[in-house]
C-alpha positions as CSV (number, residue, x, y, z in Angstrom):
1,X,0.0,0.0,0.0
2,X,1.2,3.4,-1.1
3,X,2.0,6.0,2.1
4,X,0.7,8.9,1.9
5,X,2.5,12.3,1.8
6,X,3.9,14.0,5.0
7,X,3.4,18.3,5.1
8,X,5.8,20.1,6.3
9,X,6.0,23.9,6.8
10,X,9.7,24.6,7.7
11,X,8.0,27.7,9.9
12,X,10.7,30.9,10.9
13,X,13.4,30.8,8.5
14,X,15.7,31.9,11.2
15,X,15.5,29.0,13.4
16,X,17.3,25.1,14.1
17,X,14.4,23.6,12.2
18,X,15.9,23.2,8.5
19,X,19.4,22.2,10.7
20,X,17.9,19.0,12.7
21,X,15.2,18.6,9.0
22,X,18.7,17.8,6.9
23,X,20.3,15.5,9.7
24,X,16.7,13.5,9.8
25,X,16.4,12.6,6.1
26,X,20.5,11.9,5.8
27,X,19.8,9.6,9.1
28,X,16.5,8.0,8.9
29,X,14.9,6.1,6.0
30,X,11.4,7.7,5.3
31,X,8.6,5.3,3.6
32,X,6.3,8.6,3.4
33,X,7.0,11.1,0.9
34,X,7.8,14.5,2.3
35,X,6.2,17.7,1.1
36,X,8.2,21.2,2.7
37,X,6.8,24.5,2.8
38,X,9.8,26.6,2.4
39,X,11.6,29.7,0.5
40,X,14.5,27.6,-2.1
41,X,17.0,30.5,-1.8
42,X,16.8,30.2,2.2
43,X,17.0,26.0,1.6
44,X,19.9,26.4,-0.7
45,X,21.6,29.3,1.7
46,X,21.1,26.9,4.6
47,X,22.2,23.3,2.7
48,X,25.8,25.1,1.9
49,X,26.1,26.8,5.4
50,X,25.8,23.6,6.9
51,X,27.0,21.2,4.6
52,X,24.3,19.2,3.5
53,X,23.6,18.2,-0.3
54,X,20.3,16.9,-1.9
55,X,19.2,17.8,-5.1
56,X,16.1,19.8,-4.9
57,X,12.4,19.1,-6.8
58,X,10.5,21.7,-7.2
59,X,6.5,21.0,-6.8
60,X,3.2,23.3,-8.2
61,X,1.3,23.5,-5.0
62,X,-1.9,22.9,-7.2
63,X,-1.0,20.1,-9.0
64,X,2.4,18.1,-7.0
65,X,-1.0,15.3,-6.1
66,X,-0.7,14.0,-9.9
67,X,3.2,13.5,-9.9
68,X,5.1,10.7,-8.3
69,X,6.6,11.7,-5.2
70,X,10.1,9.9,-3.2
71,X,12.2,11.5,-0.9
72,X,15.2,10.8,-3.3
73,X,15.2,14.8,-3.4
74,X,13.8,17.3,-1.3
75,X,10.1,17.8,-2.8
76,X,9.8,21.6,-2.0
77,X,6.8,24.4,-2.6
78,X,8.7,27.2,-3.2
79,X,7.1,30.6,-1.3
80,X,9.2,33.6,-2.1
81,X,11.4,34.9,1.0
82,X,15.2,36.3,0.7
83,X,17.8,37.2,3.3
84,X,21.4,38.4,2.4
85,X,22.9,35.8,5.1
86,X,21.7,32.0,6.0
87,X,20.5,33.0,9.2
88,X,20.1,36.8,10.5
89,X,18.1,37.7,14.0
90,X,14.6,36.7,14.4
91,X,11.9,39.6,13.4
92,X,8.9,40.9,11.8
93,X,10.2,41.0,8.5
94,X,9.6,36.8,8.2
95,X,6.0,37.1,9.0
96,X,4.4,37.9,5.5
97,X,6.8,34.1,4.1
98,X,5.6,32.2,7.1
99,X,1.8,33.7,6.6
100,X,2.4,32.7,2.7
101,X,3.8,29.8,4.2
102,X,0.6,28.2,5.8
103,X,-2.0,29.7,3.8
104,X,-0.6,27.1,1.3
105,X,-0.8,24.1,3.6
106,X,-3.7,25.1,5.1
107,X,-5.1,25.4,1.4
108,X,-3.5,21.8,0.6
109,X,-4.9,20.4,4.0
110,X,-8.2,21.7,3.2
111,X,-8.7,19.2,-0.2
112,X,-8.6,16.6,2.3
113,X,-5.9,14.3,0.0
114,X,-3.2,14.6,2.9
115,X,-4.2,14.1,6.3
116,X,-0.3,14.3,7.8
117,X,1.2,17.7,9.4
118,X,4.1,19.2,11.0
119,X,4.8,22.6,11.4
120,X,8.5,23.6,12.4
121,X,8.8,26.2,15.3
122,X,7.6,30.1,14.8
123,X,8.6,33.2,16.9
124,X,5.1,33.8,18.7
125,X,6.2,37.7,19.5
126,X,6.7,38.4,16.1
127,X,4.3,36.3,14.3
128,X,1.6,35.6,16.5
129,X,1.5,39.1,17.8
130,X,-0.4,38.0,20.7
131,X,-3.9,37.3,18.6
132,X,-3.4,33.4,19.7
133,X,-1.6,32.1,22.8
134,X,0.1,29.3,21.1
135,X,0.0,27.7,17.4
136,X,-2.7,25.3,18.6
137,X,-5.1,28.2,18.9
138,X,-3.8,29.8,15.3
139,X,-4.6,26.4,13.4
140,X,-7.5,25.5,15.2
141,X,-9.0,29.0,14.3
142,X,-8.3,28.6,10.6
143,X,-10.1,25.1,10.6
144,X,-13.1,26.8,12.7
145,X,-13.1,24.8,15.4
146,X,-12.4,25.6,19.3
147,X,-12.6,21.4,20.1
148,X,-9.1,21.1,20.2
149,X,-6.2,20.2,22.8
150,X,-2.5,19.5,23.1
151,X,-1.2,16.5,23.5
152,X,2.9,16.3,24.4
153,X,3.6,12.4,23.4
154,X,5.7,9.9,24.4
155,X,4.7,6.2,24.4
156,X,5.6,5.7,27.6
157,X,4.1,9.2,28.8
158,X,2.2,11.8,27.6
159,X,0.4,15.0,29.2
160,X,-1.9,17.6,28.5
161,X,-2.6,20.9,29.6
162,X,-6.3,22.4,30.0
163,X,-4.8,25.4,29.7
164,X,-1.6,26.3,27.2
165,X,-0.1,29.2,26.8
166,X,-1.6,31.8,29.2
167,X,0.2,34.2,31.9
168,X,-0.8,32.0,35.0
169,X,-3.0,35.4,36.4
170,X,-5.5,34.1,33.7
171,X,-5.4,30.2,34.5
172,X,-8.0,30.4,37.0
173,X,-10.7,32.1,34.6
174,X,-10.1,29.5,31.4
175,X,-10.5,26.1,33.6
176,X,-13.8,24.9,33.4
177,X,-15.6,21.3,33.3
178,X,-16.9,21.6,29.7
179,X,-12.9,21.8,28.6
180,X,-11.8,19.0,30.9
181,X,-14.5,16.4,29.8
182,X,-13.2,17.7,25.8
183,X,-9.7,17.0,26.8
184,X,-11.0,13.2,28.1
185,X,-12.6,12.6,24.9
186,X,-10.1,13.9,22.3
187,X,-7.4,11.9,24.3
188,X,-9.4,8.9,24.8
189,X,-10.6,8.8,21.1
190,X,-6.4,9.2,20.1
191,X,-5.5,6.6,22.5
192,X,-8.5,4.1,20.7
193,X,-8.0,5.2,17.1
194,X,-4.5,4.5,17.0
195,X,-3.5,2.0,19.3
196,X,-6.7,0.3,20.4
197,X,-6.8,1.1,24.1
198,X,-8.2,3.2,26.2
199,X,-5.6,5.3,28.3
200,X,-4.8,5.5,32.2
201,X,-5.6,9.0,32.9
202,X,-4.4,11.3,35.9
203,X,-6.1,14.6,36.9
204,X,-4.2,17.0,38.4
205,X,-5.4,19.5,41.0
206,X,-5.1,23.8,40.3
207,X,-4.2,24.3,43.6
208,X,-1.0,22.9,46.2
209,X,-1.9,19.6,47.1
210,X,-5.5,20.3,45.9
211,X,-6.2,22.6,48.5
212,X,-7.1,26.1,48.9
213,X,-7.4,28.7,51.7
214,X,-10.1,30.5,49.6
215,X,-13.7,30.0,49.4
216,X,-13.4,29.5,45.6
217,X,-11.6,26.0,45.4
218,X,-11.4,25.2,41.9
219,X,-10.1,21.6,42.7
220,X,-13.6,21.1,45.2
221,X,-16.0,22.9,43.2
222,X,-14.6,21.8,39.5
223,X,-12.5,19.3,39.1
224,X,-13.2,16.7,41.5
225,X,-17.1,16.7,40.4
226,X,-15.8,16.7,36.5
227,X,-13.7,13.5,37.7
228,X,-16.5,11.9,39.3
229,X,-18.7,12.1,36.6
230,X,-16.0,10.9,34.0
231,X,-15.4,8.4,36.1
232,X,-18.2,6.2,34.5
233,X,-17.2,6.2,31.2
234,X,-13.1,6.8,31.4
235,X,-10.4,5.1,33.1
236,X,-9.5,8.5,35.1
237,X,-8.2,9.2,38.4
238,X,-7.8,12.4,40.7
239,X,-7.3,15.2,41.4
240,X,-3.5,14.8,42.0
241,X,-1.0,16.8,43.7
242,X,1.2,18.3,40.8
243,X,4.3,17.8,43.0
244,X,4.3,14.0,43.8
245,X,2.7,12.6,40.7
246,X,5.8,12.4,38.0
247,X,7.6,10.0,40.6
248,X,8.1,7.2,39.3
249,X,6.7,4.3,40.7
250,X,3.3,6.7,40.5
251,X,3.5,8.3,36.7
252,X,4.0,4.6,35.5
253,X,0.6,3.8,36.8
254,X,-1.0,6.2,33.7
255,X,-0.7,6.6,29.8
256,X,-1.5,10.4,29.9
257,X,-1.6,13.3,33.3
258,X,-3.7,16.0,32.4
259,X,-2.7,19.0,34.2
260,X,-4.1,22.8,34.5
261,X,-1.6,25.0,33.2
262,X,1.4,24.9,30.7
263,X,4.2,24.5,32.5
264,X,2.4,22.2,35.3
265,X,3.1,19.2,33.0
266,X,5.3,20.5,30.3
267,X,8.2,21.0,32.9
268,X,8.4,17.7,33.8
269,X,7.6,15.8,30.9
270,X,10.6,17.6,28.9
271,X,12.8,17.3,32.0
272,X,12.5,13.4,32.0
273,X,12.5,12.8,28.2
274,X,14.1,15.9,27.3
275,X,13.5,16.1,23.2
276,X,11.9,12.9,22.8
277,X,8.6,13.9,22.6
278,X,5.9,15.4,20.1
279,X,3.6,17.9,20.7
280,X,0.4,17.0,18.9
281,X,-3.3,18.8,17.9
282,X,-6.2,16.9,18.9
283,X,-9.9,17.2,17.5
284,X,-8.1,18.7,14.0
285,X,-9.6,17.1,10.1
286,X,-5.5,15.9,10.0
287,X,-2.9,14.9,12.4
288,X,-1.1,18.1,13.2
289,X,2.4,17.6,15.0
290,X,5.2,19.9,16.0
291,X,8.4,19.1,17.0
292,X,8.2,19.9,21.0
293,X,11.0,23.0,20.7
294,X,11.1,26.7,19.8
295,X,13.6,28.4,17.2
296,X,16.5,28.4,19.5
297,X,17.8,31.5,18.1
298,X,21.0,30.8,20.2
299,X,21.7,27.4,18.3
300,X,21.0,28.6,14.9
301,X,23.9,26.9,12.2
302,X,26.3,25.9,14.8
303,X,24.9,22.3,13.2
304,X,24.8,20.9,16.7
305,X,21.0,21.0,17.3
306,X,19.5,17.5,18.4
307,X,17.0,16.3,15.8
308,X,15.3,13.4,18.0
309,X,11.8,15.3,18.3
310,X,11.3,15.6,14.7
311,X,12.1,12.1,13.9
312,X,9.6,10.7,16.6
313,X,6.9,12.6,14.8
314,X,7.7,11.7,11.5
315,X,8.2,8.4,12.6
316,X,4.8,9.0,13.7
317,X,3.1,9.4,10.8
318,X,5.0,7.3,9.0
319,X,3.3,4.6,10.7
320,X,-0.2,5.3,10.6
């Protein structure tokens, strides 16, 4: 059976993502073919800088689904975006490519005929100029649907935050039991469409131990009711204390912790599996995955970037 294409919008020009895309391809062997979203004179600036060599095929974004596609070259959709060097400072002036950039997957993704995504990392100062939180929200928005939630995998352990990125003064107001029994479903239905299971899933409590001096105790008035009643359909457990429940001998006991805010699970997770992890958009018409790191301006074409999160999610999708 023939696999079907991979998408792949390279994202900030300025960024490790081209770096650790070159050391995938030259280390793994890819049965899916790979589409990238990119600007050729940036590729080519990039391939020379840091000493990679493919030849490059160049693809009519409205017509590449009636050629034969490999990944014996890079099959690249040209959008026009120049730079005098191979990598200068982060700033607005990418954000027009890496609008152009999407608007041409999203277009692509839209015909239905490839249901497999990854988006490399994007500057959310500059390009998301705080109209979305995170690029969850921006793709969700441009596929009209608010049912979505983020997923950080790993098949030994993955988590999921209610809330994603919002200052924590503004946690309090988004958590709510309509967006915790969505998170159960999206995750459950993941868990059963593509490995047959449903998943252990922890709960974590808002508060310090799930307790609160104030009247308002979002861990007794919301999410301990919400687990209650999911309890009858779901394997879920809690509300846990954030602080004891990535231990070891306790985290093993679950497939997925849910937690309230960002950096309540994130910090963990990517402290015990460091860049082996994918971050992934539930409740989307496509699987949509990113590679769970930013630009890393600070890395950019010393060629020593780690490319392990990108091949776990084309791996990914390379399987199903």
């Amino acid at each position: 059976m023939k696999s079907k294409p991979i998408l792949i919008v390279a994202g900030e020009p300025n960024s490790i993502f081209l770096e650790i895309f070159f050391k995938t391809i030259k280390l793994k062997e890819i049965k899916s073919p790979i589409i990238l979203i990119s600007s050729e004179k940036i590729l080519k600036k990039q391939m020379k800088k840091l000493k990679f060599k493919k030849k490059i095929k160049l693809l009519n974004s409205n017509n590449f689904f009636e050629q034969k596609l490999d990944n014996k070259t890079i099959n690249l959709i040209n959008v026009n975006f120049d730079q005098n060097k191979p990598f200068e400072k982060i700033s607005n002036k990418s954000n027009k490519f890496l609008k152009d950039s999407f608007k041409v997957a999203f277009k692509i993704l839209k015909t239905g005929k490839i249901k497999k995504f990854i988006n490399g990392p994007i500057s959310k100062k500059n390009f998301l100029s705080k109209k979305y939180p995170g690029m969850t929200e921006y793709i969700s928005k441009k596929f009209s649907t608010n049912q979505t939630c983020m997923l950080i995998y790993n098949k030994e352990l993955s988590v999921c935050p209610i809330t994603t990125h919002l200052p924590i003064k503004m946690v309090t107001k988004k958590i709510s039991k309509k967006i915790i029994i969505q998170n159960v479903l999206l995750i459950n239905n993941f868990y059963k469409q593509n490995f047959g299971f449903k998943p252990k899933i922890a709960i974590l409590g808002l508060n310090p131990h799930c307790e609160s001096i104030h009247k308002f105790n979002e861990d007794e008035i919301i999410i301990k009711p919400i687990i209650k009643k999911l309890n009858k359909r779901f394997r879920v457990k809690g509300p846990f204390s954030a602080d004891t429940i990535f231990i070891k001998n306790i985290r093993k006991k679950y497939d997925v912790i849910i937690g309230m805010y960002h950096d309540q699970v994130l910090t963990p997770i990517k402290t015990i599996f460091e860049y082996d992890a994918i971050n992934i958009t539930l409740g989307l018409p496509f699987i949509r995955i990113s590679p769970d790191h930013g630009p890393n301006e600070s890395m950019i074409g010393k060629n020593k970037s780690n490319p392990l999160s990108l091949m776990r999610a084309i791996n990914f999708l390379d399987k199903n």
